[in-house]
N, C-alpha and C positions, 0 to 999 in steps of 0.2 A: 124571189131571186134578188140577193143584193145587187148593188151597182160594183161594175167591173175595175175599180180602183178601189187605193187606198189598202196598208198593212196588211187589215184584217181581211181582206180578199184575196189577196196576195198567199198571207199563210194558208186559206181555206183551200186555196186552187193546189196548192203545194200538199198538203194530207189529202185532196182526193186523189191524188195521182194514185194509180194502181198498184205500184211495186211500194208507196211509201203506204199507202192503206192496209199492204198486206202486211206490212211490217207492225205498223200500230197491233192490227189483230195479232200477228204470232206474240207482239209482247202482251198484250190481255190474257192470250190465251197459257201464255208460261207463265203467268202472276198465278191466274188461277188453279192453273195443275200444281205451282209450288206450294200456294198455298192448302190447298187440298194433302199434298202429303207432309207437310208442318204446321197443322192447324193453330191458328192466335199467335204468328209470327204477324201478321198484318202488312208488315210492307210489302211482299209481293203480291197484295191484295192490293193495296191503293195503287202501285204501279199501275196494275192491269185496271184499274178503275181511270187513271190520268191518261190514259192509250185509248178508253172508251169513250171520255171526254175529246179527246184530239177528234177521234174519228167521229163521231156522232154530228157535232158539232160543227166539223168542217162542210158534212153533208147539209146537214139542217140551214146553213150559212151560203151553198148554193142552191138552195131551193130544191135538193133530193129527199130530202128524210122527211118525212112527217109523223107525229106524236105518236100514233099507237104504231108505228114501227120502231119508233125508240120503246114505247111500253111492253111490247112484244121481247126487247131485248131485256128489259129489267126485270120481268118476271121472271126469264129464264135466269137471270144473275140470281135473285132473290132466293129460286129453289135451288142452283148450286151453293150459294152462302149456307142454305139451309142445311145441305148435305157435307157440308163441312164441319159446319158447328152442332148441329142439335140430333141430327140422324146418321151419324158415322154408319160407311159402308158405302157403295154406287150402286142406289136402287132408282125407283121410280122417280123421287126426285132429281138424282142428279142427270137420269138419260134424260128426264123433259127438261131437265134444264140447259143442257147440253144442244139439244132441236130446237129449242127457242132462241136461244141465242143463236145460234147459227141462222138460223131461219130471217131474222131483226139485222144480223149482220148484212146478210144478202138482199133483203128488200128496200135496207137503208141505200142502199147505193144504184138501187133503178128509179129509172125517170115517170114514175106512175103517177099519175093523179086518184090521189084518193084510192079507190078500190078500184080501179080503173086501168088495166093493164093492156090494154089493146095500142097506147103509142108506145110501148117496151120493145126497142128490137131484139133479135134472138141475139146478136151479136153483144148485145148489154147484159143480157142477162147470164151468157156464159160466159162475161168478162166478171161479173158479180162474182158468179160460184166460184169459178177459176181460183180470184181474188183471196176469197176467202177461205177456199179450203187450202191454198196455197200457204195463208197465216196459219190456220189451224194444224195443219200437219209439220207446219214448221217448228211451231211453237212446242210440236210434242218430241218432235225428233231434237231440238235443241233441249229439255228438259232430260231426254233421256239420255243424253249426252252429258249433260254437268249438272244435272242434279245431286251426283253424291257430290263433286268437288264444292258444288255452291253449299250445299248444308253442314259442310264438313268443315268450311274458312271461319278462320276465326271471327272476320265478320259478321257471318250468317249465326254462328252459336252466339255471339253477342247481343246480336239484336234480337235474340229469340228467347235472351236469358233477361231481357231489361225491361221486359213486361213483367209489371205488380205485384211479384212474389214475397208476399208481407208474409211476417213468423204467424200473425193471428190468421192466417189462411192452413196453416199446416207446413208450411213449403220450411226447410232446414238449409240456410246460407251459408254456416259457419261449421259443418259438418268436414271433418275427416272421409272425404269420399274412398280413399280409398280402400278404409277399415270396411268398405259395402261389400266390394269385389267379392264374389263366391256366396251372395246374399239372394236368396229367393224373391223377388217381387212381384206385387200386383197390376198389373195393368191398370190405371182409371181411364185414360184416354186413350183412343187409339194410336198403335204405333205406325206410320206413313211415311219415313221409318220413326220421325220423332214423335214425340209425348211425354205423358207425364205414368210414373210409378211409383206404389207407396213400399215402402219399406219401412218398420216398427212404425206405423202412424203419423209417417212423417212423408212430405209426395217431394219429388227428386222429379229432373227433367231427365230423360233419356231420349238413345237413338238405339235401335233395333239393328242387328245384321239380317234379318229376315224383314221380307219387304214391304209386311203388314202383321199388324199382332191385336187382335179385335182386343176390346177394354173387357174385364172379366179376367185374362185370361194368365196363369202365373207363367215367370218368363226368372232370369236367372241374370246376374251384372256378373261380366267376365273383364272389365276393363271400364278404366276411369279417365276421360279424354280433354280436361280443361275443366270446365264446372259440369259436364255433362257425360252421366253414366252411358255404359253402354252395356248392352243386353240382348240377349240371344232364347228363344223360345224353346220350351226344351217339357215335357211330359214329366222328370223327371223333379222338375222347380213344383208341380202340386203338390209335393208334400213339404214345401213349404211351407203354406197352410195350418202345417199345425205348431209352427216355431214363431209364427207371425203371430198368431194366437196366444200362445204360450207368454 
């Protein structure tokens, strides 16, 4: 337990309070659902990383949190990153990543010693859950609320377009996008709703009006939105395929 003065007590007493805790979690928790449906945008990754720093931190600093209830929360971070970047889809990793974190979230904030649950009053513990699932459903209902307007600002396409997109990668900067419009393309990454899509051997950033579009899978540009195609799933873009080819 730190001593009860001083700054840095001060702010720690102030992020554990309950309603600014829940808030830290709903922002974790919309970094990571954003980033989940605009994979390698990053900043609403670190967001929700500097909101788990607040929170962690503020507990660890009154004497709540200890180490394998922060590891408990980074495994589960670990296998969400993972279901973001390397196994698109919400399968086994991301539900146990999903329970883990919640689970790190909620044990971080009770007064146990150790594996030691017996001075927990019940009153802590369903101030804990409360807390957090108060973040976490917040953080979904605010995402499901401005997630198209946030991916859709020019802010958000900008900083989604200033990641590394070198010519020796494939990617086409200096293209006539709109000569695409009415062009068949390939999926490489999944669409949540953005991604990326190849067109003549060349991969272009897009956004989907359908709300998921697995990678594999051809999909068709109906419209051209700033630097970023936009594209719609359609049965009939497979025979695309053989013009891509051609």
């Amino acid at each position: 337990m730190m001593a009860n003065s001083g700054l840095l007590y001060d702010m720690a007493f102030f992020f554990t309070q309950p309603w600014v805790s829940a808030f830290l979690i709903l922002t974790l928790m919309a970094g990571m659902i954003l980033e989940l449906k605009t994979p390698g945008t990053i900043i609403p990754l670190l967001t929700g990383l500097l909101a788990a720093a607040a929170y962690f931190g503020s507990y660890y600093l009154m004497g709540l949190t200890e180490w394998w209830e922060i590891l408990i929360f980074a495994v589960g971070f670990l296998l969400m990153v993972a279901e973001i970047f390397v196994v698109p889809g919400f399968g086994v990793a991301g539900i146990s990543g999903v329970i883990l974190l919640v689970s790190g979230l909620v044990l971080a904030a009770l007064p146990n010693e150790g594996m030691d649950f017996e001075q927990v009053h019940t009153a802590d513990a369903v101030t804990s859950l409360t807390m957090v699932l108060a973040g976490v459903l917040g953080g979904i209902i605010a995402l499901l609320y401005a997630a198209k307007n946030i991916i859709n600002s020019r802010f958000f396409r900008k900083a989604a377009l200033n990641q590394a997109l070198d010519a020796k990668d494939g990617y086409s900067m200096g293209v006539a996008l709109q000569s695409l419009v009415g062009k068949p393309a390939l999926v490489r990454t999944v669409l949540r709703p953005s991604g990326k899509v190849e067109i003549d051997g060349k991969l272009y950033e897009a956004t989907s009006f359908d709300s998921f579009v697995e990678a594999g899978k051809w999909v068709y540009v109906t419209d051209v939105e700033g630097s970023m195609l936009r594209v719609r799933a359609d049965e009939s873009a497979a025979t695309g395929s053989a013009i891509m080819k051609a």
